[in-house]
Residue frames as qw, qx, qy, qz and C-alpha x, y, z in Angstrom:
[[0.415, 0.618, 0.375, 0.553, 115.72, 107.64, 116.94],
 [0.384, -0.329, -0.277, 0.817, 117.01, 111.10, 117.31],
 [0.304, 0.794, 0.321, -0.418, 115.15, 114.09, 116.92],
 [0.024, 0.656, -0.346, -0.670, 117.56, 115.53, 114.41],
 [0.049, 0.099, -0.866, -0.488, 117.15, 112.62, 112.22],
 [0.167, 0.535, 0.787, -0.257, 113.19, 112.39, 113.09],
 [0.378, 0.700, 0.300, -0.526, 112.37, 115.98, 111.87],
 [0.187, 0.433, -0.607, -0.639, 113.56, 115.61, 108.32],
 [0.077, -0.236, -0.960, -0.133, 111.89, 112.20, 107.92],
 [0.165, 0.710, 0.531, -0.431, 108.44, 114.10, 109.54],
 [0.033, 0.570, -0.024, -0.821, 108.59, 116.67, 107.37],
 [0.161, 0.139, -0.838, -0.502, 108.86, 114.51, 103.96],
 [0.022, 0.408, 0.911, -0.064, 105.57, 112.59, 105.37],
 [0.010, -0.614, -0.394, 0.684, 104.24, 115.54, 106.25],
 [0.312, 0.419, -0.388, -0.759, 104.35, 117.29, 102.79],
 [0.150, 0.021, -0.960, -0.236, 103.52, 113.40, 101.51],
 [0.048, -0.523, -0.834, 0.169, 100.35, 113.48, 103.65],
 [0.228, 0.567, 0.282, -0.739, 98.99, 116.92, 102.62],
 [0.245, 0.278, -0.736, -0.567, 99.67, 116.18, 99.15],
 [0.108, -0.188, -0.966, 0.137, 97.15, 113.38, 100.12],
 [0.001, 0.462, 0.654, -0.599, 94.95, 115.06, 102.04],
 [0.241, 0.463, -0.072, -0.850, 93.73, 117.85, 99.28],
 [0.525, 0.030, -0.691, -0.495, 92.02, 114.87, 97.02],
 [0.331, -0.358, -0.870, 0.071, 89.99, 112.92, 100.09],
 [0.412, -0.686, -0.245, -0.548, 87.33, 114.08, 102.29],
 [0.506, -0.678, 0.331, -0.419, 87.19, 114.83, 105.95],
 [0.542, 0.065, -0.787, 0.286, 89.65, 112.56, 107.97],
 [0.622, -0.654, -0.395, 0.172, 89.08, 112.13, 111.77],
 [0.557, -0.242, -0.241, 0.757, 91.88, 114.13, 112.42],
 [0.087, 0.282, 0.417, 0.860, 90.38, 117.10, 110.56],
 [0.464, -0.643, -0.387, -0.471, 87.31, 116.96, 112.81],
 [0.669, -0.464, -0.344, 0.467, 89.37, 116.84, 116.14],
 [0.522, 0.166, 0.182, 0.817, 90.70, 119.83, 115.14],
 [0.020, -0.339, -0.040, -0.940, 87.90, 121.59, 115.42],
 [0.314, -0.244, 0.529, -0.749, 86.90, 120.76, 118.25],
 [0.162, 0.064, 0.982, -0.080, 85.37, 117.02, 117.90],
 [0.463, 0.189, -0.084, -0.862, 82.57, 118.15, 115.48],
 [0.209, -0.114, -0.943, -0.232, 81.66, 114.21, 114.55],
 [0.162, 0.509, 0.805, -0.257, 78.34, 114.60, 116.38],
 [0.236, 0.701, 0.223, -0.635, 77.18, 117.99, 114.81],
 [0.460, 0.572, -0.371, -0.569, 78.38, 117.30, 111.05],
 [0.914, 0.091, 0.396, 0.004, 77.66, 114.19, 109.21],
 [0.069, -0.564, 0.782, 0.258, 81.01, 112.64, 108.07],
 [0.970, 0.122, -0.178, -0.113, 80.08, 109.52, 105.68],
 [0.511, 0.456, -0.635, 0.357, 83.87, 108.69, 106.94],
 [0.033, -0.199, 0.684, -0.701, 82.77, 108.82, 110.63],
 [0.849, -0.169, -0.073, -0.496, 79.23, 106.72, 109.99],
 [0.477, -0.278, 0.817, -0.168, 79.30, 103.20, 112.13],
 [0.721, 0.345, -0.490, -0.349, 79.55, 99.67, 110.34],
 [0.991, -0.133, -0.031, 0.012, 80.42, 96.32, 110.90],
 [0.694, 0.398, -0.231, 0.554, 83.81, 97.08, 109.37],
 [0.029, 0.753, -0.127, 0.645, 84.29, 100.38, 111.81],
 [0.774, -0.379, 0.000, -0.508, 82.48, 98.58, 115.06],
 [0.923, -0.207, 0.299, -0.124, 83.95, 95.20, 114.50],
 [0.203, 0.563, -0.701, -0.387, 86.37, 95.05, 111.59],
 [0.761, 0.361, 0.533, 0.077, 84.17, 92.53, 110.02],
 [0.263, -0.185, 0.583, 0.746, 85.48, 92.14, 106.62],
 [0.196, 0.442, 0.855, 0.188, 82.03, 91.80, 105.32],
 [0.087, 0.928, 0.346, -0.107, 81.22, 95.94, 106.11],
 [0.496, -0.282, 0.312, 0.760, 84.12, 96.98, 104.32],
 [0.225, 0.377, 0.548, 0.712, 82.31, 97.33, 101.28],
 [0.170, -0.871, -0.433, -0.159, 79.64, 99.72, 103.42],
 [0.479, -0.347, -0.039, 0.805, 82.76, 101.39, 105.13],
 [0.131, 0.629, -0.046, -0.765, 82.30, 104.37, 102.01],
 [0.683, 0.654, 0.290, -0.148, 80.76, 104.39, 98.96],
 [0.727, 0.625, -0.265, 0.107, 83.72, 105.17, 96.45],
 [0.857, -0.109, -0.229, 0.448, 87.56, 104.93, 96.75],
 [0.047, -0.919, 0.172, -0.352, 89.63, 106.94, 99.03],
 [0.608, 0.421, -0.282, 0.611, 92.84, 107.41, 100.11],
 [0.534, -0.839, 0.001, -0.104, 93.19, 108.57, 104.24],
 [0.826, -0.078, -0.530, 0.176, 95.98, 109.43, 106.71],
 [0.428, -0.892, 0.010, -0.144, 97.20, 110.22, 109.83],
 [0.730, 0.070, -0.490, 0.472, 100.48, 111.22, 111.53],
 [0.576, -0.729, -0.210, -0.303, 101.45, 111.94, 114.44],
 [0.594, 0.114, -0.302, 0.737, 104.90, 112.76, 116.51],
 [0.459, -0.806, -0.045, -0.371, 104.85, 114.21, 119.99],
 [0.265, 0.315, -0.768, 0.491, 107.90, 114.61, 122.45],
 [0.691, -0.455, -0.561, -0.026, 106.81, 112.47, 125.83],
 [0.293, 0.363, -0.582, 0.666, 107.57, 113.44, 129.23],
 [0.611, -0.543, -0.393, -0.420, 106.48, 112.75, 132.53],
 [0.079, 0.426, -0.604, 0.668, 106.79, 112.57, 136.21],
 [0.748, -0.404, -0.238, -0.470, 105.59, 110.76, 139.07],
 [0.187, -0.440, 0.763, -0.435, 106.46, 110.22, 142.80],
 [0.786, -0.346, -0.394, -0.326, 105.70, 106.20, 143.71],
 [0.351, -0.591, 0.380, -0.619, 105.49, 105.08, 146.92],
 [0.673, 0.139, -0.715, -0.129, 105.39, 101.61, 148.71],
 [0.732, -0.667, 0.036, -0.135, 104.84, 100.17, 152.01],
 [0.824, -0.507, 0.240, 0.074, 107.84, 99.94, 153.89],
 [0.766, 0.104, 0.193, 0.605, 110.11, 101.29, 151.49],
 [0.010, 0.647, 0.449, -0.616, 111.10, 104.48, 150.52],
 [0.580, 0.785, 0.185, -0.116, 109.22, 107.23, 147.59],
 [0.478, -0.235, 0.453, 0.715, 111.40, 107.51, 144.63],
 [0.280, 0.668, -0.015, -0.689, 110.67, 109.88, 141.81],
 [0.732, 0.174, 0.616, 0.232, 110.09, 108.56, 138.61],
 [0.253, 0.736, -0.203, -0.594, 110.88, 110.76, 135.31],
 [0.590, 0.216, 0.716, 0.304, 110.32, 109.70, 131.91],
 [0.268, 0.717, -0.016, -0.643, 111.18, 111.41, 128.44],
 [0.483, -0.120, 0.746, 0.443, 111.05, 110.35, 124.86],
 [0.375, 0.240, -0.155, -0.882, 109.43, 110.28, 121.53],
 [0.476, 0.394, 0.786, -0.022, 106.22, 108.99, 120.12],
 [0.234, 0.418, -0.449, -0.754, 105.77, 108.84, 116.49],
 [0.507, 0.180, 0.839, -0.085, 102.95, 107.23, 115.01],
 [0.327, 0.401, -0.315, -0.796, 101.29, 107.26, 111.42],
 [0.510, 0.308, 0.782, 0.181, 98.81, 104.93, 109.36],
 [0.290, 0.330, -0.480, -0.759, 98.16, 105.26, 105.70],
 [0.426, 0.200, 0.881, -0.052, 95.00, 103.29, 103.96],
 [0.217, 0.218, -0.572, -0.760, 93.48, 102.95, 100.64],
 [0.492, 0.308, 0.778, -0.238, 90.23, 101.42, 99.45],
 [0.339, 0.107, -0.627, -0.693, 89.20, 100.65, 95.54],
 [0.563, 0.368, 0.724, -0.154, 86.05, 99.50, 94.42],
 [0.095, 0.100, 0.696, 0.704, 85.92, 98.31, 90.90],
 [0.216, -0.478, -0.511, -0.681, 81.65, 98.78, 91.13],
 [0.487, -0.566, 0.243, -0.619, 79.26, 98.68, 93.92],
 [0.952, -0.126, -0.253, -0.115, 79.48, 94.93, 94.70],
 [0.913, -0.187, -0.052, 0.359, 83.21, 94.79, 95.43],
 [0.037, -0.972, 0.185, -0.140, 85.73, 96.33, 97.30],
 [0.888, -0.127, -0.182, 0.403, 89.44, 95.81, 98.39],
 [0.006, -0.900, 0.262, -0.349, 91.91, 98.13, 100.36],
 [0.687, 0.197, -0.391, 0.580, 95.16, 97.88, 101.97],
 [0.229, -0.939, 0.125, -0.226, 96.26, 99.79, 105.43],
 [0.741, 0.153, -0.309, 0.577, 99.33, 99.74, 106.67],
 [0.478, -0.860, 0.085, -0.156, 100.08, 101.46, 110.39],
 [0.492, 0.172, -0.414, 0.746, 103.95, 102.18, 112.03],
 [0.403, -0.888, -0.008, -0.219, 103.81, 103.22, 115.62],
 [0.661, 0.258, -0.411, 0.571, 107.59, 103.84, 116.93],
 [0.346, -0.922, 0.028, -0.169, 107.98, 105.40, 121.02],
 [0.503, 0.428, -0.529, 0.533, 111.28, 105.93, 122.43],
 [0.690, -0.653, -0.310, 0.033, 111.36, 106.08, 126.31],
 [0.358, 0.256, -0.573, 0.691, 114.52, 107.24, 128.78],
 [0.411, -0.756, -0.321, -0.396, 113.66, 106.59, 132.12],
 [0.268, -0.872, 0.335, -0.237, 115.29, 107.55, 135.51],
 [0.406, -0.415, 0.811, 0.070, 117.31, 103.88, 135.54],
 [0.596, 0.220, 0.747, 0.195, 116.16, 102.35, 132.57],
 [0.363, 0.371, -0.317, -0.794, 115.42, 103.41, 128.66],
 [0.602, 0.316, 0.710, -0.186, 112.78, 101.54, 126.09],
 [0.157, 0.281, -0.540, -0.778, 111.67, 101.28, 122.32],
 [0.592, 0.361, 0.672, -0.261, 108.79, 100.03, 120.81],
 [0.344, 0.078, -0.451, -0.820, 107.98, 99.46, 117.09],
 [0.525, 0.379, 0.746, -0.155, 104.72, 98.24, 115.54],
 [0.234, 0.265, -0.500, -0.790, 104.17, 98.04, 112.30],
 [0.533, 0.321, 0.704, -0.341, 101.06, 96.51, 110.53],
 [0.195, 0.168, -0.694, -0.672, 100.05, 95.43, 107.29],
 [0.571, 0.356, 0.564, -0.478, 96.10, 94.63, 106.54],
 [0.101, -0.049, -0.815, -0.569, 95.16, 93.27, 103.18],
 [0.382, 0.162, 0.767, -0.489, 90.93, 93.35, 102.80],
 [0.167, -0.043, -0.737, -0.654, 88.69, 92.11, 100.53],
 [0.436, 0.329, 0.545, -0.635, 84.43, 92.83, 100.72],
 [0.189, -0.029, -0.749, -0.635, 82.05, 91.28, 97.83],
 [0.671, 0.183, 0.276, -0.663, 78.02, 91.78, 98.16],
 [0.048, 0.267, 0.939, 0.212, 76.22, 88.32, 96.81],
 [0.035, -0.652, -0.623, -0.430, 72.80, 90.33, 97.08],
 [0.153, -0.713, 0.050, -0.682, 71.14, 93.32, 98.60],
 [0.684, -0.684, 0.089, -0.239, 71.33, 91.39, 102.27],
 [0.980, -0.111, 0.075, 0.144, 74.22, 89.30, 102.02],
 [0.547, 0.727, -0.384, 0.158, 78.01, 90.39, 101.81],
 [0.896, -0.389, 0.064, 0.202, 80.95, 88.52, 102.64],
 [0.231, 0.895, -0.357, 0.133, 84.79, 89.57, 103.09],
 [0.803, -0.441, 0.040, 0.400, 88.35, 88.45, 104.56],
 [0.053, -0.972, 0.165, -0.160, 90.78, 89.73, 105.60],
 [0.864, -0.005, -0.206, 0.459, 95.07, 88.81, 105.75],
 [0.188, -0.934, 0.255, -0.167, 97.41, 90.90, 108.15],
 [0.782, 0.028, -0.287, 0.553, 100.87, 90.76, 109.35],
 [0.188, -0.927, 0.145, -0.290, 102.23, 92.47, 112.41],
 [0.615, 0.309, -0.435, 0.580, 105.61, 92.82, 113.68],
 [0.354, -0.883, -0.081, -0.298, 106.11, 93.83, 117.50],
 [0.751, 0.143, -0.404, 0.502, 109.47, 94.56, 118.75],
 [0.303, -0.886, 0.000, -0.350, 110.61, 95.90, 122.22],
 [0.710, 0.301, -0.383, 0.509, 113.78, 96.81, 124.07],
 [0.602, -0.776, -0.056, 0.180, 114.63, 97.41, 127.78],
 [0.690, 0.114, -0.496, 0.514, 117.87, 98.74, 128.49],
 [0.783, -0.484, -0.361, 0.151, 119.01, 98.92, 131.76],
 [0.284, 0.840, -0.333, 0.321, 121.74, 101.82, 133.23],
 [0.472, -0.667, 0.505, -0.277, 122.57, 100.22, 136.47],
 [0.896, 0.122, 0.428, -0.008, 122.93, 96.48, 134.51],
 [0.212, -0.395, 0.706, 0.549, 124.51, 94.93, 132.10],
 [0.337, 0.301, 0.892, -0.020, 121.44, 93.29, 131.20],
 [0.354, 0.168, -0.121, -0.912, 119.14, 94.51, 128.35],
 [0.509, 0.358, 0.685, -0.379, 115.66, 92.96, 127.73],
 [0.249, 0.292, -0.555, -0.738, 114.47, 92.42, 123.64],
 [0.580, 0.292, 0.746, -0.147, 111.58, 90.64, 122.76],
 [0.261, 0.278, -0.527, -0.760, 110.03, 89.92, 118.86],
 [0.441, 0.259, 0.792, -0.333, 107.15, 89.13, 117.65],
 [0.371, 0.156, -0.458, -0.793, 105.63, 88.61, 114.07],
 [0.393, 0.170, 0.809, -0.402, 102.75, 87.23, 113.52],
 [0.167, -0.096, -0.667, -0.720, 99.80, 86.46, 110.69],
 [0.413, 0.233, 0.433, -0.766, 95.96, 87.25, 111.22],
 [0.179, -0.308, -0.655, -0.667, 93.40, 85.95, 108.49],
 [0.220, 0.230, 0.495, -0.808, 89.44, 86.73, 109.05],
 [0.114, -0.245, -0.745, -0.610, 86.30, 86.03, 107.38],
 [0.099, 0.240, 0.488, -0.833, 83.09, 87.45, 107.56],
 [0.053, 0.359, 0.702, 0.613, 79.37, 87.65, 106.83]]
């Protein structure tokens, strides 16, 4: 993906995710910002659970007390550098530049206190060019969860996902390029 066609597509999230952001409470990203305040201000969004901890499905419904609407993105040019070395051969410089764009969006209704259900959905996408070779990566992700209390100790949940993971080698000194795919279903239950 080229930049030129990346920053119009960022931008559109970008207005899409402040437009968001001004109806929900503190996100994580919101407390990095200022300087990793999560220990000095209680964040009911940044308390530990089963669901946070473990992604049991069963501490979804403790996850937050009403329904809310979160997300994050994220898009950063890459670059890097790095002389390796080897016995008995000799150092060669490595250089690597590309982009990483990543963003998840998640939602969470509850109809009372007993029962909850929420949806996330995550797209991480990196481009690569290195010094004889270039790379892509996507991941996308789709979570479906469902949490229902039976009494004041007891709640049970599951959970259905689908992830897609695709990645591409090419090669400058080859003909040869490298693709792999992978999809896959998850399910979970919990108490």
């Amino acid at each position: 993906m080229r930049r030129e066609k990346l920053l119009p597509l960022l931008i559109n999230l970008l207005i899409f995710t402040l437009c968001l952001s001004s109806h929900v409470g503190a996100t994580q990203s919101r407390l990095w910002g200022m300087g990793d305040l999560s220990i000095v201000i209680e964040d009911e969004s940044n308390m530990i659970n089963l669901w946070d901890f473990a992604r049991n499905p069963a501490g979804f419904l403790a996850d937050d007390t009403g329904s809310v609407a979160r997300s994050d993105l994220l898009w950063e040019p890459y670059e890097g550098e790095e002389l390796t070395t080897a016995p008995g051969q000799f150092p060669s410089l490595w250089h690597a530049e590309g982009d990483v764009f990543r963003t998840s969006v998640s939602a969470t209704f509850r109809r009372n206190e007993n029962f909850a259900v929420g949806v996330e959905g995550k797209y991480l996408f990196r481009e690569v060019n290195f010094t004889s070779s270039g790379g892509k990566l996507e991941y996308p992700e789709i979570l479906l969860v469902f949490s229902k209390s039976l009494n004041s100790l007891t709640c049970v949940g599951a959970d259905i996902g689908y992830v897609e993971y695709t990645s591409e080698t090419r090669y400058q000194e080859s003909q040869y390029d490298q693709r792999a795919k992978t999809k896959y279903f998850q399910t979970q239950l919990g108490a």
